[in-house]
Structures are given as structure tokens and as C-alpha cells.
GUMARMI-739217 format. One record per residue (C-alpha): residue number from 1; x, y, z. Coordinates in pm, 1 decimal. Layout:
# residues N
<atom seq="NUM" X="X" Y="Y" Z="Z"/>
...
//
This chain:
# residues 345
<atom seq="1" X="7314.0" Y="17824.4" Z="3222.7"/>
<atom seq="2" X="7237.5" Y="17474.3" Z="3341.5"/>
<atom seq="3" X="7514.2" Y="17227.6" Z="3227.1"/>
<atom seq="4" X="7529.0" Y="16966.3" Z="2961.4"/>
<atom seq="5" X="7585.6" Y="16625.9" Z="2997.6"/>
<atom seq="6" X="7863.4" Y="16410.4" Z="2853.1"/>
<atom seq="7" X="7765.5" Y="16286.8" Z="2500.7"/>
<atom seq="8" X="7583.1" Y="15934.5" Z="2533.8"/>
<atom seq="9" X="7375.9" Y="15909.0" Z="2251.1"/>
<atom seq="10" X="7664.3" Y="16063.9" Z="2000.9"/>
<atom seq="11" X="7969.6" Y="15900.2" Z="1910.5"/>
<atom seq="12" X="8227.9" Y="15986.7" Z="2143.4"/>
<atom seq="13" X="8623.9" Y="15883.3" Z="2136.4"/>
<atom seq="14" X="8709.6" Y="15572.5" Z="2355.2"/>
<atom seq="15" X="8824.2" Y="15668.5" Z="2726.0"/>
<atom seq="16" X="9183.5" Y="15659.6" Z="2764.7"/>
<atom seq="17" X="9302.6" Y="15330.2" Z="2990.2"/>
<atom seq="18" X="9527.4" Y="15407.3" Z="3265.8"/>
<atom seq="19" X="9783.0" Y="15213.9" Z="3409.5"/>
<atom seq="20" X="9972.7" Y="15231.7" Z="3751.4"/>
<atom seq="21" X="10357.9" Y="15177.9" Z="3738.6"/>
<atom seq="22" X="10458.6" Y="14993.7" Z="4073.9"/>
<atom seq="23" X="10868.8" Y="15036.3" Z="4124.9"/>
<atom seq="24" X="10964.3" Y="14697.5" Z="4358.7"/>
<atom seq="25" X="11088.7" Y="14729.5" Z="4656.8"/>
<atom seq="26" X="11490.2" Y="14661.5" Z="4678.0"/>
<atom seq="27" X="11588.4" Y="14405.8" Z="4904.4"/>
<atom seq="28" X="11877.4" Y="14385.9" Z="5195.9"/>
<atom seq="29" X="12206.8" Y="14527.4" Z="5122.7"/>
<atom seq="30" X="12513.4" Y="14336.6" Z="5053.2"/>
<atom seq="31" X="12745.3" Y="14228.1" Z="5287.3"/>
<atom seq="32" X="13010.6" Y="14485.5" Z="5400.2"/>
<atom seq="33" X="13366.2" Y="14386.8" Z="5238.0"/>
<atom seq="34" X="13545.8" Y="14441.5" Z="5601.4"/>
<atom seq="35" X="13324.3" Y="14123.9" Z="5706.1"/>
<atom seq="36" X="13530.3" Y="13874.7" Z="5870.1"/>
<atom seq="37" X="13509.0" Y="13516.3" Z="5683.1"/>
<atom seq="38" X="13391.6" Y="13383.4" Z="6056.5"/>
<atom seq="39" X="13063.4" Y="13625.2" Z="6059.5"/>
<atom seq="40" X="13034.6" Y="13504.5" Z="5647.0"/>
<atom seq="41" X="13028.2" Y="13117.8" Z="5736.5"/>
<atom seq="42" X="12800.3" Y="13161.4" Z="6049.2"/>
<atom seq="43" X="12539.9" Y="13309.7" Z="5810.8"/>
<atom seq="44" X="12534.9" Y="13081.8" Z="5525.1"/>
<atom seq="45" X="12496.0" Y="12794.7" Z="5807.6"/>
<atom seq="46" X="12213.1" Y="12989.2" Z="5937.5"/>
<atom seq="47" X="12051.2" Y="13020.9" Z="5604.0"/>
<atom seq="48" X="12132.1" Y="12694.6" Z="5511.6"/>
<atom seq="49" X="11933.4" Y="12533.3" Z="5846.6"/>
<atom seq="50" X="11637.7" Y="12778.0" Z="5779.3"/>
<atom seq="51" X="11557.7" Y="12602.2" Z="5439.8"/>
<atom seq="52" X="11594.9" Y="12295.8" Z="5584.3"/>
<atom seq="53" X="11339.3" Y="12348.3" Z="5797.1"/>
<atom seq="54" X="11075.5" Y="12500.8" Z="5593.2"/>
<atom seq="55" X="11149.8" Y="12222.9" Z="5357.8"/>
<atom seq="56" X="11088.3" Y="11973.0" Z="5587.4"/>
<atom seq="57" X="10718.2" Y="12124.5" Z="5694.9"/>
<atom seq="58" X="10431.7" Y="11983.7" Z="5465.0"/>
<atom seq="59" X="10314.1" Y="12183.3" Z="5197.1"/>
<atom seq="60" X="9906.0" Y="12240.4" Z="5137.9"/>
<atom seq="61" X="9885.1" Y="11915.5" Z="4959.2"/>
<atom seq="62" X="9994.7" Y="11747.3" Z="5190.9"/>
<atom seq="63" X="9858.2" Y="11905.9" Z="5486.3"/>
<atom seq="64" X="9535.2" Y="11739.3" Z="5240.6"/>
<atom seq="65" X="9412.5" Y="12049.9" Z="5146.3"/>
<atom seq="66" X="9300.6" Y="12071.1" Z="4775.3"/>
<atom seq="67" X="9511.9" Y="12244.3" Z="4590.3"/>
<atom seq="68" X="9236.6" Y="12467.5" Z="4353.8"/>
<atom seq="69" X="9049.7" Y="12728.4" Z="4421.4"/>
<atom seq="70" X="8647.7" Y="12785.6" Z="4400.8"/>
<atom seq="71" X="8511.5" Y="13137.5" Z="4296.6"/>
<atom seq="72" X="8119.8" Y="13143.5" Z="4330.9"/>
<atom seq="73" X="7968.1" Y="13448.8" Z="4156.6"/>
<atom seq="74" X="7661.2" Y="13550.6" Z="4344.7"/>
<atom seq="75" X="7423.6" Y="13776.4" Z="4124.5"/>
<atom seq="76" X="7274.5" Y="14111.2" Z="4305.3"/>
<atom seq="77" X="6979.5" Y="14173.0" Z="4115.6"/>
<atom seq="78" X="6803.4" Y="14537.7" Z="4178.7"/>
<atom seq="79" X="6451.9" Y="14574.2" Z="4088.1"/>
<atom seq="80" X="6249.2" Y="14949.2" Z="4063.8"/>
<atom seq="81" X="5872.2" Y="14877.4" Z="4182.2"/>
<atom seq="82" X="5613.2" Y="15094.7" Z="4165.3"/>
<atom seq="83" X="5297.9" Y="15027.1" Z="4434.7"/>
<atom seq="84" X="4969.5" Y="15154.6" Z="4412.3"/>
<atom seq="85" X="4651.8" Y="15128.3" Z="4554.1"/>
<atom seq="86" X="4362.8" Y="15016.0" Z="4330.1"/>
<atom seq="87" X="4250.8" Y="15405.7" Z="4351.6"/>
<atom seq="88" X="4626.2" Y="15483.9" Z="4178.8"/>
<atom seq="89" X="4762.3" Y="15632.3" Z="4482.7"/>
<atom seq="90" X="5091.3" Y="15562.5" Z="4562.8"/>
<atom seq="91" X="5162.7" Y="15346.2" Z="4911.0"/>
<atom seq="92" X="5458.3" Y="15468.0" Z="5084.6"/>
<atom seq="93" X="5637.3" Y="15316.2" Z="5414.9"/>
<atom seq="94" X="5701.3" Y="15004.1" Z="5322.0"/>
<atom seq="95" X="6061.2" Y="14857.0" Z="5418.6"/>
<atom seq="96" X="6212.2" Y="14554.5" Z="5362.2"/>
<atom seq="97" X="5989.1" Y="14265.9" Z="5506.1"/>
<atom seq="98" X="5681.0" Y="14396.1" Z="5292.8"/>
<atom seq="99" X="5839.7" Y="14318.8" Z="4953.1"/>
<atom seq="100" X="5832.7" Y="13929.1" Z="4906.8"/>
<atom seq="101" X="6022.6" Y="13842.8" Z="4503.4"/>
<atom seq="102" X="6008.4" Y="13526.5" Z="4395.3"/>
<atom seq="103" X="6277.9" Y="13415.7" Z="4073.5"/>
<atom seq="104" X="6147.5" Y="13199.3" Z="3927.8"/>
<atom seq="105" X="5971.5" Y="13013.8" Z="4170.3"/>
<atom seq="106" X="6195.2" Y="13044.2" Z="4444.8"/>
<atom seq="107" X="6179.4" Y="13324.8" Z="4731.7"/>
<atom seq="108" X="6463.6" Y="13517.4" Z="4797.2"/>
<atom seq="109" X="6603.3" Y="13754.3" Z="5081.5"/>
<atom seq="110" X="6562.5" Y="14075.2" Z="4967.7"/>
<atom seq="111" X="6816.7" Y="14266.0" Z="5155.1"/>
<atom seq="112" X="6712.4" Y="14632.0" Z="5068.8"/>
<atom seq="113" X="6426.7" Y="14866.4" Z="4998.2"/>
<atom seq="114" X="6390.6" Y="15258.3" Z="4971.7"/>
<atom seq="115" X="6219.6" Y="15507.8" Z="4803.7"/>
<atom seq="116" X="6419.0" Y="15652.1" Z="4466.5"/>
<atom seq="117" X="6530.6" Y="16007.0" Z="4477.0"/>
<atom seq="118" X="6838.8" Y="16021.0" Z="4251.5"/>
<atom seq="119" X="6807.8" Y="16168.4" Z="3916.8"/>
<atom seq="120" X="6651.2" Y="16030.8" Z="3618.9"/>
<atom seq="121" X="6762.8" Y="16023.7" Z="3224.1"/>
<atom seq="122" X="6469.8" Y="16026.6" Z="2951.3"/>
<atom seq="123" X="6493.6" Y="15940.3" Z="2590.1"/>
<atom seq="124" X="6240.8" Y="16063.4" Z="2379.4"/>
<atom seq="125" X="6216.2" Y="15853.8" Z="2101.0"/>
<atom seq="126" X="5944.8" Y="15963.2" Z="1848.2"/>
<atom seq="127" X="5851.4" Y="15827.8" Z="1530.6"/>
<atom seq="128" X="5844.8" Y="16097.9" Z="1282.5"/>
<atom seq="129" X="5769.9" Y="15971.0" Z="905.2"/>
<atom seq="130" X="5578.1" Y="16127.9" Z="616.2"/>
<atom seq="131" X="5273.5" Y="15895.1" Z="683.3"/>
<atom seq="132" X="5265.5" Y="16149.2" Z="987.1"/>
<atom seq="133" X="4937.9" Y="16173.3" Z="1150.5"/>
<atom seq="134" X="4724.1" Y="16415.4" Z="1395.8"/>
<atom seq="135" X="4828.1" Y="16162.3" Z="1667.8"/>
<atom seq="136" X="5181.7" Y="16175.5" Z="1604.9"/>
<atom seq="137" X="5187.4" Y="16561.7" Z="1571.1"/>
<atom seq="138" X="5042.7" Y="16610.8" Z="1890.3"/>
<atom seq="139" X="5346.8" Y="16344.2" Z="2028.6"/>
<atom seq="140" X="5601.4" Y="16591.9" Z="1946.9"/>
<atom seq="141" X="5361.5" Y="16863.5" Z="2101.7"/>
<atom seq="142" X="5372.7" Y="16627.8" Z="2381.1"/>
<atom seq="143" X="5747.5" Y="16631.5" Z="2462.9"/>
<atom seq="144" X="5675.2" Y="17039.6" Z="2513.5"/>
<atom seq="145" X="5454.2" Y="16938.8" Z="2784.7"/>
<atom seq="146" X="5672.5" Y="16658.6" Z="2883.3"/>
<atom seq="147" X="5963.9" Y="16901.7" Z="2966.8"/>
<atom seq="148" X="5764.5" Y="17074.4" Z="3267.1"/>
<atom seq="149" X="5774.7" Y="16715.0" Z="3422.3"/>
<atom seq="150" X="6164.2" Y="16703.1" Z="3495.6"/>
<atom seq="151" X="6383.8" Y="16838.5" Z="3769.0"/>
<atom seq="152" X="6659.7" Y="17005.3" Z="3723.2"/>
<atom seq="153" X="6940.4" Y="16741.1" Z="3743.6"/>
<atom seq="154" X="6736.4" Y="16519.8" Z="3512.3"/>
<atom seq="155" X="6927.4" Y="16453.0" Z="3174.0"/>
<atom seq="156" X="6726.9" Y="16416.3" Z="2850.4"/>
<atom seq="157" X="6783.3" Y="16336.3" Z="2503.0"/>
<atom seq="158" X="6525.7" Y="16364.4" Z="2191.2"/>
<atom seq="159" X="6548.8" Y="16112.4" Z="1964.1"/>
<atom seq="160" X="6320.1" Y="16122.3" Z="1594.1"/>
<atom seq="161" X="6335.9" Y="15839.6" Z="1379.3"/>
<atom seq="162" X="6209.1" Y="15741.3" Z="978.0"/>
<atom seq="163" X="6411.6" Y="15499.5" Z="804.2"/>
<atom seq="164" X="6677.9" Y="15565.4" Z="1085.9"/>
<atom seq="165" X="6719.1" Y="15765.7" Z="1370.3"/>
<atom seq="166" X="6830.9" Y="16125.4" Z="1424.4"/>
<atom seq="167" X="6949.3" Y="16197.5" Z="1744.4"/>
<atom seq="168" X="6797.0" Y="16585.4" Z="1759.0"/>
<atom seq="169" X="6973.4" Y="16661.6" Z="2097.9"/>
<atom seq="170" X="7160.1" Y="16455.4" Z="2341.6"/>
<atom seq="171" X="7220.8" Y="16433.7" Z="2726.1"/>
<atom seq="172" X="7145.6" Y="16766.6" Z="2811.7"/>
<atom seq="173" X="7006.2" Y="16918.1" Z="3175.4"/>
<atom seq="174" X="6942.9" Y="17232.0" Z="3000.0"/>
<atom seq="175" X="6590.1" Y="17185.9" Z="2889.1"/>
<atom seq="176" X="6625.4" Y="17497.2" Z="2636.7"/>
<atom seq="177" X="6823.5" Y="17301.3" Z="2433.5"/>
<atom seq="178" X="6553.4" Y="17029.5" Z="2420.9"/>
<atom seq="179" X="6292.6" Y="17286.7" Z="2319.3"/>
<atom seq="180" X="6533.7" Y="17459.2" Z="2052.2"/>
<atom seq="181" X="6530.7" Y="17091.9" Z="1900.3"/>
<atom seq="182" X="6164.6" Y="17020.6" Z="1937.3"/>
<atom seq="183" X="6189.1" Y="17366.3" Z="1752.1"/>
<atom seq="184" X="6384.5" Y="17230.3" Z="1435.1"/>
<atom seq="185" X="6205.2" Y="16966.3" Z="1331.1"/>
<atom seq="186" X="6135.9" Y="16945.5" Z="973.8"/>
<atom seq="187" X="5880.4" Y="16829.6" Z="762.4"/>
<atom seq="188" X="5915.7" Y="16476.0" Z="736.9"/>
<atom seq="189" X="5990.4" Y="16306.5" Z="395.7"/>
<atom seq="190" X="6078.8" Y="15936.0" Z="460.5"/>
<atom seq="191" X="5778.3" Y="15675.1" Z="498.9"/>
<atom seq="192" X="6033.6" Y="15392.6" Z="562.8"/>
<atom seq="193" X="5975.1" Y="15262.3" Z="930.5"/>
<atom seq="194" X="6291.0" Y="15155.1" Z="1147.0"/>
<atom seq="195" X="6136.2" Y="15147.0" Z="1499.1"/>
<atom seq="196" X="6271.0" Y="14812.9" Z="1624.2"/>
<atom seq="197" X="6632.8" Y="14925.2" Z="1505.0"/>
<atom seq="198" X="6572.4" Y="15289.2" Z="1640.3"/>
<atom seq="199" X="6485.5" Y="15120.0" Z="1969.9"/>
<atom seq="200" X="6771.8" Y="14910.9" Z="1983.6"/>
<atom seq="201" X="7018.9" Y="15165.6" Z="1902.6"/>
<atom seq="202" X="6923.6" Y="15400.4" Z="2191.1"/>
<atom seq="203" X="6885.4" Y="15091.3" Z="2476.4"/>
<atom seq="204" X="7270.1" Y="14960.7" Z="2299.3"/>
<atom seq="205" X="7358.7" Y="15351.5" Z="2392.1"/>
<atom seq="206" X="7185.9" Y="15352.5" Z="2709.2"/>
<atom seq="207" X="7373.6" Y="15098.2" Z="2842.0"/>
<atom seq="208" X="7666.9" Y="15343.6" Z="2914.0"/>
<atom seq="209" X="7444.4" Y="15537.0" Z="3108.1"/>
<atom seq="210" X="7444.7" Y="15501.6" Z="3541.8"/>
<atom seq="211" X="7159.7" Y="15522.8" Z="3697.8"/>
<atom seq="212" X="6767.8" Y="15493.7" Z="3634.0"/>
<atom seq="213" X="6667.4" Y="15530.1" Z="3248.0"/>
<atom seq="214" X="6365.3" Y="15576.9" Z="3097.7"/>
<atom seq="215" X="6325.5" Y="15504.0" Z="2728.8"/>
<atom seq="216" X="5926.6" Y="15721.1" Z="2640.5"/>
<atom seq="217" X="5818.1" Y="15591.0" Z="2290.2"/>
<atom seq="218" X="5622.2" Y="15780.1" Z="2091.1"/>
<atom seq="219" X="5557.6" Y="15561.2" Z="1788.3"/>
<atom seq="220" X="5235.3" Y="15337.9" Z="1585.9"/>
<atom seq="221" X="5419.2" Y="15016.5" Z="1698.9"/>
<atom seq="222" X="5467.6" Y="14964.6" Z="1291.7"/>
<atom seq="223" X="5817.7" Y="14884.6" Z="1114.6"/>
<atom seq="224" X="5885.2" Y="14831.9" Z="751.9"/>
<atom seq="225" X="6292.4" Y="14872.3" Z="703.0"/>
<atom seq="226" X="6473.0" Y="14722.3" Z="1009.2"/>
<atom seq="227" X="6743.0" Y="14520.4" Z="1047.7"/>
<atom seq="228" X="6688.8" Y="14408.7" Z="1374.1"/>
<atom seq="229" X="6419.2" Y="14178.5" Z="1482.2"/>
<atom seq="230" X="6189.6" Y="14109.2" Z="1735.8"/>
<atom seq="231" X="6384.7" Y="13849.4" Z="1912.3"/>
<atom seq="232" X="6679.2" Y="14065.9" Z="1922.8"/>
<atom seq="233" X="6502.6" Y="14385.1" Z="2081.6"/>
<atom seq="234" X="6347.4" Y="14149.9" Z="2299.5"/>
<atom seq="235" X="6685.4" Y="14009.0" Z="2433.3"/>
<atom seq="236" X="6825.4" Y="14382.8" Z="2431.6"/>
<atom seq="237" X="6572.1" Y="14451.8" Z="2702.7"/>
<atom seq="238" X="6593.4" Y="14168.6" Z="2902.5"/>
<atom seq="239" X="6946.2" Y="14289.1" Z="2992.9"/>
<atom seq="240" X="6869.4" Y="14622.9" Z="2994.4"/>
<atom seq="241" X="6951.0" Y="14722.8" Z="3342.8"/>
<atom seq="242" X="6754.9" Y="15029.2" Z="3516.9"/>
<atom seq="243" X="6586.8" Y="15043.8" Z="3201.8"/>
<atom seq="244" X="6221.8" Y="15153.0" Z="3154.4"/>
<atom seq="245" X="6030.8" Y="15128.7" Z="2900.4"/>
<atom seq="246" X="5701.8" Y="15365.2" Z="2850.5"/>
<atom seq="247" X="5488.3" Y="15346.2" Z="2538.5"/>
<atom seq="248" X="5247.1" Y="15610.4" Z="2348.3"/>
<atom seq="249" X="5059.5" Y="15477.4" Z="2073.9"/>
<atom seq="250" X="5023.7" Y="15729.4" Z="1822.6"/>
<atom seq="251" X="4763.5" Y="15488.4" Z="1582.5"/>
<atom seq="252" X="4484.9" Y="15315.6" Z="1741.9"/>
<atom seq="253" X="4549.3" Y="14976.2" Z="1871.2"/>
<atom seq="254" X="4231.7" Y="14822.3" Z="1679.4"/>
<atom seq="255" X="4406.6" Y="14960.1" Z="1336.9"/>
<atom seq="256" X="4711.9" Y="14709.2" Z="1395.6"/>
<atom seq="257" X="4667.1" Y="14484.3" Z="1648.4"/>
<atom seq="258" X="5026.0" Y="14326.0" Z="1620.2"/>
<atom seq="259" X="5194.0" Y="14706.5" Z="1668.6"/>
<atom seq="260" X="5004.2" Y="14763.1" Z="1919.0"/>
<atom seq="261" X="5113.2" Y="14457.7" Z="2137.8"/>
<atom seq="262" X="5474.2" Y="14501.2" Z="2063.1"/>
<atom seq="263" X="5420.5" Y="14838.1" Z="2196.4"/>
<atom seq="264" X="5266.0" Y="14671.2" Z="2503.4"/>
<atom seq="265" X="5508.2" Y="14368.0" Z="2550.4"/>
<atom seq="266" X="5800.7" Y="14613.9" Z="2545.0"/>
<atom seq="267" X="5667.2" Y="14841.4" Z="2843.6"/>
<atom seq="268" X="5558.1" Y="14486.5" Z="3068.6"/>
<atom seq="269" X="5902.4" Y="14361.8" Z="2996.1"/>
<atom seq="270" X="6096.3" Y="14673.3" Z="3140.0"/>
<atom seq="271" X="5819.2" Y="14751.1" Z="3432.7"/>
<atom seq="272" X="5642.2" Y="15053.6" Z="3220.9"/>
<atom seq="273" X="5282.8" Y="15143.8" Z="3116.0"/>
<atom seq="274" X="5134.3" Y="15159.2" Z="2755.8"/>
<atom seq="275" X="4910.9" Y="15467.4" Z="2655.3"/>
<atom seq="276" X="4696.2" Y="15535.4" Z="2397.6"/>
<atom seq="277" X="4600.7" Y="15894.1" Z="2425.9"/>
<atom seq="278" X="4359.7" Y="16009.5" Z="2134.0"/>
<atom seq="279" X="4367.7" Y="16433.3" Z="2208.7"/>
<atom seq="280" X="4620.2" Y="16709.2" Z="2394.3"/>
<atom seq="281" X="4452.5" Y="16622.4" Z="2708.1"/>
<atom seq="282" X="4489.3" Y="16291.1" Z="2698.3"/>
<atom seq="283" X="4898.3" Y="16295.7" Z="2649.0"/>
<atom seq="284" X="4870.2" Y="16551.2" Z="2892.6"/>
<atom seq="285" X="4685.9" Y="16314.6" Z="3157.9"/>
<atom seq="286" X="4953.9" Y="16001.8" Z="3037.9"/>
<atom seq="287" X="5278.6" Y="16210.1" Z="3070.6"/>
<atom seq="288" X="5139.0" Y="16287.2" Z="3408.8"/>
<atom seq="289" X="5044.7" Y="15991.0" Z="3482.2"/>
<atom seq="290" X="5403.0" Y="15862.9" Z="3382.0"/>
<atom seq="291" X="5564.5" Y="16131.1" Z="3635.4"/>
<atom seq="292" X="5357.7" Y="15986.3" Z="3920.5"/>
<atom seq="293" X="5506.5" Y="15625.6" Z="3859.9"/>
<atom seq="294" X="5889.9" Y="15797.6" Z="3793.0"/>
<atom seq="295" X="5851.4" Y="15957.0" Z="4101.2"/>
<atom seq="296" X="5706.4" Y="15727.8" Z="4350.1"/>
<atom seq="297" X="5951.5" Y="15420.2" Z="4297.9"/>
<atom seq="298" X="6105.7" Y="15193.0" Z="4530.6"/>
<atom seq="299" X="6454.9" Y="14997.7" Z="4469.1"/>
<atom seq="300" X="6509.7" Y="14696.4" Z="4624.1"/>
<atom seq="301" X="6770.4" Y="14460.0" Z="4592.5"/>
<atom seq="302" X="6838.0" Y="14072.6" Z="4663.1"/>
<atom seq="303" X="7100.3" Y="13816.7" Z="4655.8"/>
<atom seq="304" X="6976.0" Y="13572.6" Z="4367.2"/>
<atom seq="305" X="7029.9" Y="13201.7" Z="4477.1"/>
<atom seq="306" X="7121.2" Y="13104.8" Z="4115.0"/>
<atom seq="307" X="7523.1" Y="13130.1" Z="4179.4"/>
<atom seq="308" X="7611.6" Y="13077.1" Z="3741.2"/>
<atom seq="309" X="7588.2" Y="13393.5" Z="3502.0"/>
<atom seq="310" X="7507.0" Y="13142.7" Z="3290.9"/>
<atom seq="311" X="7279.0" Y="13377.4" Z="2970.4"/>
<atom seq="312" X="6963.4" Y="13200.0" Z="3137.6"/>
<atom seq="313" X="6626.1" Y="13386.5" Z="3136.4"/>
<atom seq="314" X="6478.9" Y="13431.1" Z="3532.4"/>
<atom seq="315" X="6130.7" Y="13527.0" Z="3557.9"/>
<atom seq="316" X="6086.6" Y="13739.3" Z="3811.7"/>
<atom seq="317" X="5759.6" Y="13824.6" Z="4010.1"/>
<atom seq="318" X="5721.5" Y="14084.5" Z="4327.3"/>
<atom seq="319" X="5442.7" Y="14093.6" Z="4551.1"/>
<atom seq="320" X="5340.9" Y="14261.2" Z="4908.5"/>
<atom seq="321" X="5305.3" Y="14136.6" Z="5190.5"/>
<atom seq="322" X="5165.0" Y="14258.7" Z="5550.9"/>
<atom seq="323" X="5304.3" Y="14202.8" Z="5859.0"/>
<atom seq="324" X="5063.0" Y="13914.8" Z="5952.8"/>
<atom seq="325" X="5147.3" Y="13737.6" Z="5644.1"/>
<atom seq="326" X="4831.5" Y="13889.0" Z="5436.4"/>
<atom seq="327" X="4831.5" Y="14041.8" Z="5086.3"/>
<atom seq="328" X="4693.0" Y="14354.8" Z="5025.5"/>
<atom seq="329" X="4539.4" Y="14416.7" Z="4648.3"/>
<atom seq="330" X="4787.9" Y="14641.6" Z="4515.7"/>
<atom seq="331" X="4907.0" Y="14747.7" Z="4189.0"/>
<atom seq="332" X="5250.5" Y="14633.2" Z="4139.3"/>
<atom seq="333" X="5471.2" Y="14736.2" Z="3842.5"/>
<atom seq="334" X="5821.9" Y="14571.1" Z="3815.4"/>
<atom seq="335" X="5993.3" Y="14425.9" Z="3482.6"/>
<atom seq="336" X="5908.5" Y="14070.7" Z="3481.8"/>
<atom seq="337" X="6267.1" Y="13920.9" Z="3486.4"/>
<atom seq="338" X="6607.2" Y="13984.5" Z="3357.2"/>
<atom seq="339" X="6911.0" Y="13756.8" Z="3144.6"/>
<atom seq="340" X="7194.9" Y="13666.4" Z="3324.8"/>
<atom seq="341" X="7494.5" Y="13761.9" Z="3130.2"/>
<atom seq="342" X="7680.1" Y="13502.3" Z="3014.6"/>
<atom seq="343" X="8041.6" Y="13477.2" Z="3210.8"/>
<atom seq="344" X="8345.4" Y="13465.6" Z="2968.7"/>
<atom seq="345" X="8597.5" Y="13225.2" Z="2998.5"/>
//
């Protein structure tokens, strides 16, 4: 039996704080009481000339050294790119002198670059409302599909939402347990629409999660009952680290234009890829399609030059570069910037 993962997506009790008890270290003995007053006098004149002395040195002021102290936070920033050749085939080797970011404007040193091979967690977050259509039936037909895709350290969770969301199954490496849920699922009675809250509550509990995420919507882009707006989802993925965002349209993007671009803004944001897959074998050839870019990542990382955490947007952009200085026409997918989070005081 493969094991489950700690619950993410479920409330779980607070982990307990601990706290090391440090005993301080005694100092020198007292002086024996068969001590002659001679040997007593010689050391308090000894002790007596040693504080003199250090008296009389200068201090750090007035050595003129300032007295404060300057602590200059320095930002890593990790990015996960995907590069592909205009054919969609992936281009491997490439180290770190190929990858050239620019933040906002300004080039920095990116100081490593390698291909991904850790683990991955999914969330499969699927609209599932009364309104339900062929296209959103064959999404949770989909996620059967989907399941063949993963390895078998990969953690997912299946997530359904209506007027809220039901979290069906949570962290789990067994993938049984997935289907057993994908199994359960009821007829739906709600038409309410929360996507924009559904979405922010899984990224909110996502952001205990280590590691590479993937967040695969499933959804028409529409929302009739949240609390949450745009703005606020928006901002949610902007700090959203290791956070990816891929989106399924399950109603055709002509039928609600402003759905459908939501749906698109929030996979260019986080570095994903909207679909709009009309059959089987179309969400077939997009979860596919999906695994390709999972698989064949690179993470690099850089030093940012802005030094202040200051809650600032920085737009981000990555390109290649050969070794002669040339750019090659690649496909490049990378999340388009990030927030700096705001130091407290």
C-alpha cells in the first residue's frame, strides 16, 4: 500500500513549537577560606589594574566606527522554465550561461540551472455544478486519464467545487484513493459558482506545501457567488511560489469571452498553458501535453539586485541565449514575475 501524505488541504491542528532550555555555564569557584590575606590583596590589585586598562582603551565609537548595524536582505528568486523548440520538443543541455532573466529591465546573474526531477503535487480542482455540461463530464473523466500521468512519489489531491469547494481526497500518493473519489461523486445540485474563492482557498493551502505545485483547473472560467475578487486571486498568485497554474476550459471561449481570459491570465501568470479540449481525445492530447511541460523543466535561480522586500510587483522575463551571443526561436514558458513580500517591522 503506497503511503498517504500529511493532510494539506484539510484542517489540521497547529504544529507544536519547541523550545531548547540552555543551563549557563557556572563560573570560577570561590576563593579557598585557608587563603592567606597576602594572596587575597595581590588579586584584587591585579583585578583592579586589569579594568584600568581595558577602561582606558577606546571603545568602537571612538575608535570612529559607527555604532549601528546594516542588514541588507538579498532576495533569491527561483524560476521553473520550460524550453521548446517551435516543433514542441523539449531542448535539453543547457547550463547556466544559456538562460539570460531580466527583472524588470535589469539583467541579473543567474547563479544556477538544472533539469527538475523531484516530485510533483497536483490539485485537481474541477468545477462541478448542476449547469453541468458534456464538457465538464468528460473533465472528471479526464482526471481518470490524468492519474496514469504521475509517478509514484507524486502527491495529489481532488478538489470539486459549486457554491464552495469539497475537498474529495487530499494529499495522497496512493492513486486508488484518488480513483475511489473520482468514484463518489454525486449528482450535482448547486448552480451557484465560487471558482475565484475555490481557487484561492487551495493556492492559500498550497502554500504549506514544499516543493513544485501544480494547481490543473477544470472549470468554464464563470463565477456567480464569490467572495473573493479578481484582484485578490490575482495577488494570491503573484506570491504563489513553485506554483503552476494549468487551465481546461470546459465551455467554449467564444460563449464567454471574459471567463475565458481569466482562465488564460491565470495560467501566463504562474508559467502554465490554457486548453480548450472539445472531445476525450482532446483532454487526452492536453493532459499529455501538460506531462511533457511537468516533466521537462528547468530551475534556475538568481540573486535579485532589488535588496528591499518591499510588496513591489517585478516583472520578470527569461530568454536564451547561445554561446556567441545569438538567440535561438524558442518557446519559453516561465511565470511572468513575482511580489516581494512585504518585510515586517
Amino acid at each position: 500500500m503506497k503511503k498517504a501524505v500529511k493532510n494539506v488541504l484539510s484542517p489540521t491542528p497547529g504544529a507544536l513549537r519547541r523550545f531548547a532550555l540552555v543551563n549557563p555555564n557556572s563560573g570560577c569557584g570561590a576563593i579557598g577560606r585557608n587563603t592567606s590575606a597576602i594572596g587575597c590583596s595581590l588579586l584584587l590589585l591585579l583585578v583592579t589594574a586589569l579594568s584600568s586598562s581595558q577602561e582606558a582603551q577606546p571603545g568602537p565609537a571612538q575608535r570612529g566606527t559607527p555604532d549601528y548595524t546594516l542588514k541588507i536582505t538579498v532576495p533569491v528568486v527561483t524560476l521553473e522554465v520550460t524550453v521548446l523548440t517551435n516543433e514542441g520538443l523539449f531542448v535539453p543541455g543547457l547550463a547556466n550561461e544559456n538562460f539570460r532573466v531580466l527583472e524588470d529591465g535589469e539583467p541579473q546573474a543567474v547563479t544556477s540551472a538544472g533539469l527538475i526531477e523531484a516530485p510533483i503535487t497536483v490539485v485537481l480542482l474541477v468545477e462541478h455544478t448542476s449547469d453541468n455540461t458534456p464538457l465538464q463530464q468528460g473533465a472528471l473523466l479526464a482526471c481518470y486519464s490524468f492519474l496514469k500521468t504521475l509517478k509514484k512519489d507524486d502527491s495529489v489531491a481532488l478538489v470539486l467545487f459549486d457554491k464552495r469547494p469539497h475537498i474529495l481526497q487530499d494529499f495522497t500518493q496512493d492513486k486508488a484513493a484518488i480513483h475511489t473519489a473520482l468514484d463518489s461523486v454525486g449528482i450535482p445540485l448547486s448552480r451557484e459558482i465560487s471558482f475565484l474563492d475555490a481557487l484561492y482557498d487551495v493556492l492559500d493551502r498550497l502554500e504549506k506545501v514544499q516543493g513544485r505545485k501544480y494547481v490543473i483547473v477544470m472549470a468554464s472560467g464563470a463565477d456567480t457567488l464569490s467572495r473573493k475578487i479578481l484582484d485578490q486571486v490575482i495577488q494570491k498568485i503573484q506570491f504563489a511560489k513553485e506554483t503552476v497554474i494549468f487551465s481546461l476550459g470546459t465551455v467554449a471561449a467564444v460563449l464567454n469571452r471574459q471567463a475565458a481570459n481569466q482562465l488564460r491570465s491565470f495560467a501566463d501568470m504562474s508559467g502554465g498553458k490554457l486548453y480548450f479540449p472539445t472531445s476525450p481525445d482532446e483532454y487526452a492530447d492536453a493532459f499529455r501535453d501538460m506531462g511533457r511541460l511537468i516533466r521537462n523543466q528547468y530551475s534556475i535561480s538568481y540573486r535579485s539586485n532589488h535588496k528591499l522586500e518591499d510588496g513591489s510587483w517585478h516583472k520578470i522575463k527569461v530568454e536564451i541565449v547561445n554561446a556567441d551571443g545569438s538567440k535561438p526561436k524558442y518557446q519559453i514558458s516561465a511565470r511572468d514575475g513575482y511580489r516581494a513580500r512585504k518585510l515586517t517591522q
